[in-house]
C-alpha positions in Angstrom: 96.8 234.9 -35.5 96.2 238.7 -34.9 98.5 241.0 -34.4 98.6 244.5 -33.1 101.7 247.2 -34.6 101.8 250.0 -31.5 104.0 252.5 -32.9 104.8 256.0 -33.1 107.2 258.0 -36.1 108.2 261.5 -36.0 109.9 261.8 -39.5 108.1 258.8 -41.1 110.5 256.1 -41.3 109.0 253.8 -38.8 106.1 254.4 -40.8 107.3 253.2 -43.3 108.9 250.4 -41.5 105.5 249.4 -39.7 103.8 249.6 -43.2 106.6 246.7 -44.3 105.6 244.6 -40.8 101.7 244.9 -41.8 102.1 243.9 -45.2 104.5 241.0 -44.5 101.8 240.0 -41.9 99.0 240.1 -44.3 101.2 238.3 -46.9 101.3 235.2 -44.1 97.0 235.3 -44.0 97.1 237.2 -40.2 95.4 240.1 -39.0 96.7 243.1 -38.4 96.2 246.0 -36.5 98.0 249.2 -36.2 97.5 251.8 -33.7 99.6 255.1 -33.6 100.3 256.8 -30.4 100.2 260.3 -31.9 96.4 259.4 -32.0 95.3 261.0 -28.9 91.8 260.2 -29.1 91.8 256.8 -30.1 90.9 253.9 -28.1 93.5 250.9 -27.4 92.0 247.0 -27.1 94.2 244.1 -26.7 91.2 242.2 -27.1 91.5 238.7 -29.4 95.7 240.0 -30.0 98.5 237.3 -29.6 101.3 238.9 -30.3 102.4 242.6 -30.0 104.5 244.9 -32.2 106.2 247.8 -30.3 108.3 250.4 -33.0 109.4 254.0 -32.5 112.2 256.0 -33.3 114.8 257.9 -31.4 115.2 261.3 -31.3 117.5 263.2 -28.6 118.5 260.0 -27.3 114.8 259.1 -26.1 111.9 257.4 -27.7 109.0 259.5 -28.0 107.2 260.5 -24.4 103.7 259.4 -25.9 104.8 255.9 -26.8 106.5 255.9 -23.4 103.5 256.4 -21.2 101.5 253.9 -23.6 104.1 251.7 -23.1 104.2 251.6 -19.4 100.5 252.0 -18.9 99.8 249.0 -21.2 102.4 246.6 -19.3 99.8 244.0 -17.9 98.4 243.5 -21.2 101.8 243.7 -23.6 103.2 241.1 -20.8 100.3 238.8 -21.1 101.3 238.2 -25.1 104.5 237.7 -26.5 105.9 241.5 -28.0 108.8 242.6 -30.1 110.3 245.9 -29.8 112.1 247.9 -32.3 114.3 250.6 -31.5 114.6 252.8 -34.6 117.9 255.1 -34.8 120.6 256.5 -36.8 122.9 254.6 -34.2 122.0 252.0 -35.1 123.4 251.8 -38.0 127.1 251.6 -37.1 128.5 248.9 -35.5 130.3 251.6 -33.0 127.0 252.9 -32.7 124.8 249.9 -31.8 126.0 250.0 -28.0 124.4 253.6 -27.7 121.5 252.6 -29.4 120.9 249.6 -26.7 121.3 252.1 -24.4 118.5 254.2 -25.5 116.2 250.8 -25.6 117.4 250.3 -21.8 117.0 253.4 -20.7 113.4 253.5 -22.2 112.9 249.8 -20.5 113.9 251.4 -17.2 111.7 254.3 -17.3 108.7 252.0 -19.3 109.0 249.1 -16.5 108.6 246.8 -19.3 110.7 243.9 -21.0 109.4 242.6 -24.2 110.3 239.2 -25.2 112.2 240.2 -28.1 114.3 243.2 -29.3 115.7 244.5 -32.4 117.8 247.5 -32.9 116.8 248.9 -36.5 118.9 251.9 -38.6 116.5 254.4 -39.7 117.1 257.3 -42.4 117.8 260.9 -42.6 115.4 263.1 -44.1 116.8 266.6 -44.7 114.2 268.3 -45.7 112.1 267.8 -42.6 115.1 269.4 -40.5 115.9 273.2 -39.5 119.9 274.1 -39.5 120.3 273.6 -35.7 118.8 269.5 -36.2 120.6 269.3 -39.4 123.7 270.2 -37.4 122.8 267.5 -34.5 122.3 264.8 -37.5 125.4 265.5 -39.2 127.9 266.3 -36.3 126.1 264.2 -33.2 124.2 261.3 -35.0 126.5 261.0 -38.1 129.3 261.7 -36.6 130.2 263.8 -39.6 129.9 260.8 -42.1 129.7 262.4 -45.3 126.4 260.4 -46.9 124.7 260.2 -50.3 121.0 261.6 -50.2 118.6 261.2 -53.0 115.6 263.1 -52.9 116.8 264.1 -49.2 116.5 260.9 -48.0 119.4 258.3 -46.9 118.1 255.1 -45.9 120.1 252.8 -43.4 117.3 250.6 -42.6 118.3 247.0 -43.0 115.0 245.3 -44.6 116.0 241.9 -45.2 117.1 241.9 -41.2 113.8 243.4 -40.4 111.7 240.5 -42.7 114.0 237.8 -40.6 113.5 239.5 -37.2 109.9 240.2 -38.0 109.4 236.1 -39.4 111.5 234.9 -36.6 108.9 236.6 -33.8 105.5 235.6 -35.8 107.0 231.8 -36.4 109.4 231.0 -34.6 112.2 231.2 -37.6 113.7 233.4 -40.0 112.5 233.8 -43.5 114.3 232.0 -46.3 112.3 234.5 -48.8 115.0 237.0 -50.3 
């Protein structure tokens, strides 16, 4: 099986959550390749791909406009193979949250005109030391919701990895992972 990651970060946590996907994909004996929005210049095949890998994170309530317009201009070709999409955001993390966050994946469906096969709404991190005082105000007071949180290093994580190896197994074959 080969399968293609499409993703985009801003602050590098779906990075870092993409890198998890390609190794865990590896680990199984697939292919895997990754192509990053942010690359303007690079060239996009679907060529010899059977399943699809959408991530990107949310920022100001919208995904990023590059991985938008790849999104939509690729729909014949992610429809043709069976994709996953993961939504990436603070909201997520909170279970009074997670309705906004399935917003923002809506939203980005509505203005995308596409509907993956499968969805996942994934908690991402804050990384203070990437942010100015206005955002670190936005993250604290709009995205936190004034939580008080422990950093270390800068960094809070709220990703949810063992949800993200289960998602991830369940979409490449056909059942969760009983690895912990």
């Amino acid at each position: 099986m080969k399968v293609l990651i499409i993703f985009e970060t801003v602050e590098g946590q779906t990075r870092k959550i993409v890198g998890a996907i390609e190794n865990q994909v590896r680990s199984a004996g697939h292919d895997v390749q990754l192509f990053d929005t942010n690359d303007r210049l690079a060239a996009l095949s679907f060529d010899g791909i059977d399943k699809v890998v959408l991530a990107a994170p949310v920022h100001e309530r919208r995904h990023p406009a590059g991985f938008e317009v790849l999104v939509g201009a690729s729909r014949d070709a992610l429809r043709a193979r069976d994709t996953l999409l993961i939504s990436v955001s603070l909201k997520a993390a909170f279970p009074e949250g997670r309705e906004e966050a399935q917003d923002y994946l809506i939203e980005m469906k509505m203005r995308t005109g596409f509907e993956p096969d499968k969805e996942m709404l994934l908690a991402g991190a804050v990384r203070t030391a990437s942010y100015g005082y206005f955002e670190s105000q936005i993250v604290q007071n709009v995205a936190l919701e004034g939580r008080e949180i422990e950093l270390v290093d800068g960094v809070c994580e709220f990703t949810d990895w063992g949800a993200l190896r289960e998602d991830v197994d369940e979409f490449l074959f056909g059942q969760p992972s009983d690895r912990s």
